[in-house]
N, C-alpha and C positions, 0 to 999 in steps of 0.2 A: 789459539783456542779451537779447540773441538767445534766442526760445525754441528748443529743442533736443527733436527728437521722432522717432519712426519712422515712413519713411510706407507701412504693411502694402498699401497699395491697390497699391504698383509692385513688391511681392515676384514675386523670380523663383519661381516652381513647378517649376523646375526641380531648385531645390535639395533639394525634397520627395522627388524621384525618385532624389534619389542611392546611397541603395541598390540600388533597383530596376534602377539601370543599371548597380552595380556587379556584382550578380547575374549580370543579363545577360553583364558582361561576363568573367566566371565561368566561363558557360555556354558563351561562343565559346571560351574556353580550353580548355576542358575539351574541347568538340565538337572541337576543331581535333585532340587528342592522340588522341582516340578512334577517329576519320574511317578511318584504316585496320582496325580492328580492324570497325567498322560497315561497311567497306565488302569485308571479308573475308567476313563474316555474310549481308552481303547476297547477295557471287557463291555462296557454299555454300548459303544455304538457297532461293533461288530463282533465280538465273542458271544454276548449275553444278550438274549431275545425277550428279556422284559421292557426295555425302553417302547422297542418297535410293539409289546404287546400290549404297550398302555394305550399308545396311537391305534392300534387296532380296537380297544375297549371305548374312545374317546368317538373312534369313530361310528360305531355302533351308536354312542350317545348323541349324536349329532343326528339322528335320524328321528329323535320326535321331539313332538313340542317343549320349547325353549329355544334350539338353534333350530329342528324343522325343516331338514336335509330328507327327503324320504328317501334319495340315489344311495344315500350312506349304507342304508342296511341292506343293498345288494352286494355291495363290497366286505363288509365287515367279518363274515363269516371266515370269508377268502382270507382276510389279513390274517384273523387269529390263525388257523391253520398253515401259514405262510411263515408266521414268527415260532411255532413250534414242529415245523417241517425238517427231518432229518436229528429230531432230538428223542432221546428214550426215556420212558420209564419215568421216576416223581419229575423230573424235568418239566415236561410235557404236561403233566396236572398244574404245576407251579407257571407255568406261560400261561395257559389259560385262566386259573383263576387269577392273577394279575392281569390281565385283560378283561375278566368279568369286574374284578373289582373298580377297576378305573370307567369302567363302564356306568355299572351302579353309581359311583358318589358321583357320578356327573348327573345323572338321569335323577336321583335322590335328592338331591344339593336344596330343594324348597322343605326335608324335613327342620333343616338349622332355621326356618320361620316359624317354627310352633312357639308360642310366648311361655316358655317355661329355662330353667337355666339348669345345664348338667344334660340333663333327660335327651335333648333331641339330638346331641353329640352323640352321644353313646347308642342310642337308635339309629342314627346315621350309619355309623361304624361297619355296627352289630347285623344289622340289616343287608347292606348293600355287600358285609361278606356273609355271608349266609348267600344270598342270591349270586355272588360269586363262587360258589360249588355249583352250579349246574352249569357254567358256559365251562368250568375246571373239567367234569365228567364228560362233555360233550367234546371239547377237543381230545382229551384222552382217549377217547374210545374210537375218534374217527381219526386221529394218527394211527393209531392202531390197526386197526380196520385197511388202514392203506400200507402198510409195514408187512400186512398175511399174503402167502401168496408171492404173485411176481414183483417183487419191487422194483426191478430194474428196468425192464419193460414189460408194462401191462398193457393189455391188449383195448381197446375200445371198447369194448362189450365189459371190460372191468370196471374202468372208470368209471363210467355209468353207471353200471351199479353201484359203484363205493358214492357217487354223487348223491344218489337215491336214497342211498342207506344213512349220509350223513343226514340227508332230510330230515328222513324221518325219525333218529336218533335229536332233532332238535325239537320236533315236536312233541315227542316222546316226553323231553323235561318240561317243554311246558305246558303238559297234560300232568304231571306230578306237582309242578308250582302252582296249576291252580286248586290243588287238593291238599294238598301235602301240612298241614297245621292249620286247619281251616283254610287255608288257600291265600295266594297273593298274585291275584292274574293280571302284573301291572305292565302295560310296554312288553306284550307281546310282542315280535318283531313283524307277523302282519298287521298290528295293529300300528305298526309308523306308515302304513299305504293309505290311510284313513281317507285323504285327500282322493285318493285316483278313482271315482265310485267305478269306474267301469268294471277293474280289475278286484273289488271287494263281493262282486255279484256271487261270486265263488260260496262265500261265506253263507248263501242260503241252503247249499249242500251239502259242506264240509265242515262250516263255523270258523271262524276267524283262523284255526291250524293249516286248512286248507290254502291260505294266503299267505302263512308263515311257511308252509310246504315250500311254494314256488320260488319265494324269495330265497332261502336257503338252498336248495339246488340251482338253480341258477347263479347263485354263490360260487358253489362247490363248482359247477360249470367254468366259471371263469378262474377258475383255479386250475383247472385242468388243462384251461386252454393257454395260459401260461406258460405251463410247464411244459407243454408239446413246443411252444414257440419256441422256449429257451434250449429244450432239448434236441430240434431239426429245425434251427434256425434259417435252413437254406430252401426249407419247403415253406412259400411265402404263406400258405394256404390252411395250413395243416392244423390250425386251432379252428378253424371252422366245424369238423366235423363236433369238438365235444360243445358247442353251443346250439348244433341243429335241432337235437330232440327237444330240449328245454325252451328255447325260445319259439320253435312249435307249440308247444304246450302253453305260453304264455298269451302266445296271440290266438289262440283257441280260448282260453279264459276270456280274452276283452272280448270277442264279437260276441261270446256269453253272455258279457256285462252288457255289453251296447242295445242285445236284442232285446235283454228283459228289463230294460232303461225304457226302450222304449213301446213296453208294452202299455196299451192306452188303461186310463187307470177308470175304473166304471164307476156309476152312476154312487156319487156322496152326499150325506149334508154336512152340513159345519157347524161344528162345536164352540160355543166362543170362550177359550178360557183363558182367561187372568193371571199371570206369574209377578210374584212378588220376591223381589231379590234384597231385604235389610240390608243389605253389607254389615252386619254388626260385630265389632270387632272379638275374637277370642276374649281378650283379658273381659272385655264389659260378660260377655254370656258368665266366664269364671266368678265376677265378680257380685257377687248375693245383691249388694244396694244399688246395683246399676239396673235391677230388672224392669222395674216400672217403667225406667226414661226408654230402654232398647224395646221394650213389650208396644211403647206408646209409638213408637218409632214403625213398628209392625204396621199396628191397627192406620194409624192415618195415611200409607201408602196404600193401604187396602181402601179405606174410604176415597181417598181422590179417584182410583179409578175406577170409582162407582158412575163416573162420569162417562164410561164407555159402557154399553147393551154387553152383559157376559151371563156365563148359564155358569163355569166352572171358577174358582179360584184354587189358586194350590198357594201353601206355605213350606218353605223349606224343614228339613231337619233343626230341626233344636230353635226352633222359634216361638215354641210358648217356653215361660218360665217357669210356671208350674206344670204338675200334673194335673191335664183338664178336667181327667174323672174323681178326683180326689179335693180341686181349690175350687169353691163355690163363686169366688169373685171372677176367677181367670175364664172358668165354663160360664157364666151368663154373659159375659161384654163377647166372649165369640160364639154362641147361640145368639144370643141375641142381632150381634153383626148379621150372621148368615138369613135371623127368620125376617131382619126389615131390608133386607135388599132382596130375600126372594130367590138365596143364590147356593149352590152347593156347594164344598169344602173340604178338599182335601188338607191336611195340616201332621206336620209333624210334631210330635211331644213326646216324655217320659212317661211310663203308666209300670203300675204295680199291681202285685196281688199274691195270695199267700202261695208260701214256695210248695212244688210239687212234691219235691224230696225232702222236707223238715227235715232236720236235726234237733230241734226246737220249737217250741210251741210258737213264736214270733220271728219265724225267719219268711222272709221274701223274695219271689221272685221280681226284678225290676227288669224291664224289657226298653227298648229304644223303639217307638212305635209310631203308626199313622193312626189316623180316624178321618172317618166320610161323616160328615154333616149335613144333613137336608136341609129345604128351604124352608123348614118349620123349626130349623133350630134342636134336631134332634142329632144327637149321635149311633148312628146304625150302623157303623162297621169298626172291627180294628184288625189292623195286621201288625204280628211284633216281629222284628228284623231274623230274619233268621242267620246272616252270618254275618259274627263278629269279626272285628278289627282286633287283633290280636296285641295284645300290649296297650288298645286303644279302647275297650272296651270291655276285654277280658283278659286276665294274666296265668297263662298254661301252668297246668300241674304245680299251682298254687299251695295245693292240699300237702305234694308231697313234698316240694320244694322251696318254702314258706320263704327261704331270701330273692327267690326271683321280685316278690312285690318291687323290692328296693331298685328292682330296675327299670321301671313306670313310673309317671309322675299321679297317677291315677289309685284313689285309694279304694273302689270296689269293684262292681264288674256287671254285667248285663246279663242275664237267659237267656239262649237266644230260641226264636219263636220256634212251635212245630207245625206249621202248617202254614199253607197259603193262602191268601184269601183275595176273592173278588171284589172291589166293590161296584156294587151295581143304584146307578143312578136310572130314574123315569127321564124321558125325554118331555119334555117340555117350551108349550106356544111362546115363542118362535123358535123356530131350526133357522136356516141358514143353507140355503140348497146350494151347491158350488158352479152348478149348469150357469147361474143367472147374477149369483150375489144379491138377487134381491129377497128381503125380510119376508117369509111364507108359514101361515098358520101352517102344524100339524095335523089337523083335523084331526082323523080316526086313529092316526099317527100317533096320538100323544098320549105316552102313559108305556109305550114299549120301550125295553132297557136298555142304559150303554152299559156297560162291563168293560174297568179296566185294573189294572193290578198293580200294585205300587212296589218299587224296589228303594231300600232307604240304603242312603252312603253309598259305600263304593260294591253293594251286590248287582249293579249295572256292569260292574265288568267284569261275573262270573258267566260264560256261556254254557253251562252245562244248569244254572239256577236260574235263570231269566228264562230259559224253553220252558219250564215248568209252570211259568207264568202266564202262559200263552194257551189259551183253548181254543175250541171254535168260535165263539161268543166274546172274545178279548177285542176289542174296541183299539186301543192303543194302552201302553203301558207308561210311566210316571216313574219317576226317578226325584226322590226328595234327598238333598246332601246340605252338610254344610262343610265344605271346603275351607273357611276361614280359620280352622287351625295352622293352616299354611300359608298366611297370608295372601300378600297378590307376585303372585310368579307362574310358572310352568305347570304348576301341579294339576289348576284347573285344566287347564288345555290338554295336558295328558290323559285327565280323567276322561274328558269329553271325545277324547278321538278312540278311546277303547271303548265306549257307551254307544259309541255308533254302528259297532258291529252287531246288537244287542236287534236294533230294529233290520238291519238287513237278515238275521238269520233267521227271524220270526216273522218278517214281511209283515209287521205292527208298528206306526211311528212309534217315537218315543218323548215323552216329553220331561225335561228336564227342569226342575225350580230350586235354585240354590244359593245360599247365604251370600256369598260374592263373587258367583259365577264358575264356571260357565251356563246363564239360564239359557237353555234355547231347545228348539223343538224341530227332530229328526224327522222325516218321511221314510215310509216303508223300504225304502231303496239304499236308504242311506245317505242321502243328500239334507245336508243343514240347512233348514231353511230361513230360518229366520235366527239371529242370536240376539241376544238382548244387551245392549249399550247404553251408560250413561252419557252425561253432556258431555263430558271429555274424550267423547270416544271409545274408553276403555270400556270392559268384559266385570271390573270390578265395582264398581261404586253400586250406589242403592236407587232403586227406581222399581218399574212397573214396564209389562210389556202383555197388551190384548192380541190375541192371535187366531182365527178358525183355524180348528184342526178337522178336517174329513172322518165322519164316521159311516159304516157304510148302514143303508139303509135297514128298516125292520124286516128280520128274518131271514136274514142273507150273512151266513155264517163262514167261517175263515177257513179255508181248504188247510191251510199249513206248509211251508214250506220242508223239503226232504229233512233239512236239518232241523226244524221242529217237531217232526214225526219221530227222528229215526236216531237224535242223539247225537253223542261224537262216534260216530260206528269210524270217521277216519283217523280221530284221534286215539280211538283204542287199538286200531289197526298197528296204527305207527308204534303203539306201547308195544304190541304183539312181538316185533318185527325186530325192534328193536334188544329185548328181551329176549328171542333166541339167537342175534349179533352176540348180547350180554355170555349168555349161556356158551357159546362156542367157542370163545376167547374164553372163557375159564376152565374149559375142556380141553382146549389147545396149551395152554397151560401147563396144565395138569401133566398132560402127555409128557410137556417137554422138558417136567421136573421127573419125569420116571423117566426119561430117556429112552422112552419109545416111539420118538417120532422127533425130528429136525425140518421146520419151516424149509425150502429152496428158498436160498439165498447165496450171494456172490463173494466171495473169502477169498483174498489175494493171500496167495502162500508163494516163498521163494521154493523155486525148483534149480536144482542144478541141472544145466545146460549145457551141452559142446561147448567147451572153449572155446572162444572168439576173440580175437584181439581186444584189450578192454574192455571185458566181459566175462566176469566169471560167473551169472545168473542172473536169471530173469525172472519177475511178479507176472504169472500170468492166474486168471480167472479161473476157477475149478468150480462143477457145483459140488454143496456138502449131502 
């Protein structure tokens, strides 16, 4: 028989590999299902400059209260211009406002606390992209801006100015956002320095733009200085020069701050007044049979701290139920409160009267208002809010566009006031002299005015309407809000760190009384001095808080700070400035759609060259 055997010497080796190719072919399975998800990964995290422009928008959001990074918004600038660097055209609008946006809904994120359902989403949305077209326009115009001219290497004396020019092209917008539909001047970006007072001193000259100036070039600064780094990586040095002029100019701001910090503050008495903070919640104000219990809620916070010596009491925004001058029972329990304690009154309510414009024989105007109450139980002033809340109090071009209502949860609207008004309280035995702390008749003293001016809601953080506020005769100025449509979150604190730029530019403390905070009361400087807390610690709950506030003596009137004299003269500057940047880029344009003019720039074109061994041409640089 046939021997019968294996012959190992003509083994296929293939067969060894058979798993190894089953692996493999695992692996193409598996890559083939994944391809889009990998190829998703790959346009976001390095083709496509939206991911990095949401981190650049998130990082801006991180610079005021909520997370409360103030370093944030010296960088933030930098990023966005970072994430849309070397891109053209709708590109570069679409980076930015994707970066504005993600900026917004983080900064916004306390409208989704308003107690209503539908409404505050669509507010959210609607709003925060709305407010993402100006950081969209601002990076578009200063890519641009750096695109004219040398782009390849510009010169020192360029970048500078393009740094200056993005300045002032941010201040620019938000010299328009606080006008632009009644205005929304929220989270300025100098107003995340709110904390540093040194470096806010600025804002008695310039107004809070002035501090979004510096922060924003010094941005652009460190952007520049980047790009020198990455560019002559071998010169260790070489980003120093674009931070010298700028961080000069910053430490010339602080000894600014420092000096007029510590100029001595002259001779004051003390006011004692009473802030009463209900915490009462939205739904109960909405709710019609809730008003007696939250009204009663009012009055006996007010009574207990009749238990402290006070000459002033303030009531927040939307703390009576009724209209004072119209419910006979609402106007005598608070006359009456004010004439048996002996005590002044400022208080926020609703007030009505016939409309200026009829269309109708019974149409009305209804106003969001204060009133001053004397120690006799009279009513002798009113001021009605002169700027509304836009969707919050009034609903635009209503008249012409009658489905806009449906986008409010709000079924009428408020007038808003024409004119501002003082009110002016008599000084009255005892003042409270600050030399001593101790209780001193007025003598001959008593019977001359304080005068101060009340801003209701959020016209604390218009600075072009709060200077109007301020005379020479202005004592300090009053801020009545109620916050509580946003519950307890960031909102307050936002509000209050833009309300403080308010007394630094007027060199007028400011005093703040509100539904559930932030109550507390500013010095002329801008330093918080006091903030009002419940037992728990927090900023929100309901309480009482007695505080002296300095006024200066009889007949010694307020010189004015530059920027209470003189306006935003640097925020119209910057508009100026800006608008003929606008104007010369659409002239440049222009040119270069008629083909009478070609930017210098660097075009790699094949030239044919001497043949050379393995080389039949060369990309070299020509200019066009």
């Amino acid at each position: 028989m046939p021997s019968v055997g294996l012959n190992l010497s003509n083994h296929d080796e293939s067969c060894d590999r058979g798993p190894v190719a089953l692996r493999a072919l695992a692996f193409h399975f598996h890559s083939a299902k994944l391809a889009p998800l990998k190829n998703l990964l790959r346009f976001l995290l390095l083709e496509s400059r939206y991911l990095p422009a949401i981190g650049a928008g998130l990082a801006l959001a991180a610079a005021f209260p909520g997370i409360g990074l103030p370093g944030a918004a010296w960088i933030a600038p930098a990023l966005m211009l970072a994430c849309a660097h070397g891109r053209n055209g709708g590109e570069v609008f679409r980076i930015g406002f994707v970066a504005g946006l993600a900026g917004w809904l983080a900064q916004l994120q306390w409208l989704l606390r308003i107690p209503a359902v539908g409404y505050p989403i669509l507010g959210w949305l609607a709003l925060s992209a709305f407010l993402a077209l100006y950081h969209a326009a601002w990076v578009w115009l200063v890519v641009r801006l750096n695109q004219c001219g040398s782009r390849d290497m510009p010169t020192w004396v360029q970048r500078t100015i393009w740094a200056l020019a993005g300045a002032a092209a941010w201040v620019a917008s938000e010299m328009i956002r606080a006008r632009l539909l009644t205005g929304f001047p929220w989270n300025f970006i100098g107003a995340s320095q709110f904390r540093i007072t040194p470096l806010i001193q600025i804002a008695s000259v310039t107004g809070v733009y002035g501090v979004s100036f510096a922060v924003v070039w010094m941005s652009l600064a460190l952007f520049n200085a980047v790009r020198e780094l990455l560019r002559r990586p071998t010169q260790r040095h070489a980003w120093l020069g674009e931070l010298l002029l700028p961080g000069a100019t910053i430490i010339c701001l602080l000894v600014f701050g420092f000096a007029r910090l510590r100029e001595p503050a002259g001779a004051a008495e003390m006011l004692r007044v009473t802030f009463i903070q209900p915490s009462i919640p939205q739904k109960m104000i909405w709710a019609s049979g809730e008003d007696s219990s939250w009204f009663q809620r009012v009055l006996d916070l007010s009574q207990n701290a009749m238990t402290n010596d006070t000459d002033l009491v303030l009531w927040p925004e939307a703390a009576v139920p009724k209209m004072i001058r119209y419910d006979d029972d609402v106007r005598a329990v608070i006359t009456g409160f004010a004439r048996s304690n002996a005590i002044w009154m400022i208080i926020g309510s609703d007030d009505a009267e016939p409309a200026r414009r009829p269309t109708k024989s019974d149409d009305t105007d209804y106003f969001n208002a204060s009133f001053l109450i004397n120690p006799k139980g009279e009513i002798v002033e009113r001021y009605c809010k002169r700027n509304l809340v836009i969707f919050g109090e009034y609903i635009p071009l209503v008249r012409w566009l009658p489905f806009v209502k449906w986008f409010t949860p709000i079924t009428g609207g408020f007038t808003p006031g024409d004119r501002v008004t003082q009110f002016e309280m008599e000084r009255r035995s005892p003042t409270w002299r600050a030399s001593t702390g101790d209780e001193r008749r007025a003598g001959p003293e008593t019977g001359a005015p304080i005068r101060t001016a009340v801003l209701i809601c959020f016209e604390d953080m218009f600075p072009h309407l709060a200077r109007e506020y301020v005379g020479p005769d202005t004592q300090f100025l009053v801020n009545l809000t109620n916050d509580g449509w946003f519950g307890e979150g960031a909102e307050q604190w936002q509000h209050a760190g833009g309300a403080v730029f308010r007394a630094v530019e007027n060199d007028v403390p400011l005093l703040r009384c509100c539904n559930n905070g932030l109550t507390c009361w500013v010095d002329s400087r801008g330093r918080v001095q006091q903030i009002f807390r419940d037992k728990a610690g927090g900023i929100h709950g309901a309480g009482v808080m007695t505080e002296p506030i300095p006024v200066r003596p009889p007949g010694e009137t307020h010189p004015g700070t530059f920027y209470n004299r003189h306006g935003d003269w640097f925020g119209w500057a910057c508009v100026i400035v800006t608008g003929m940047m606008v104007l010369g880029e659409w002239f440049r344009r222009r040119r270069i759609v008629a083909g009478t003019w070609q930017p210098a720039q660097c075009i790699a074109r094949s030239v044919p060259q001497p043949e050379e061994p393995g080389c039949a041409g060369k990309n070299i640089c020509v200019r066009a």
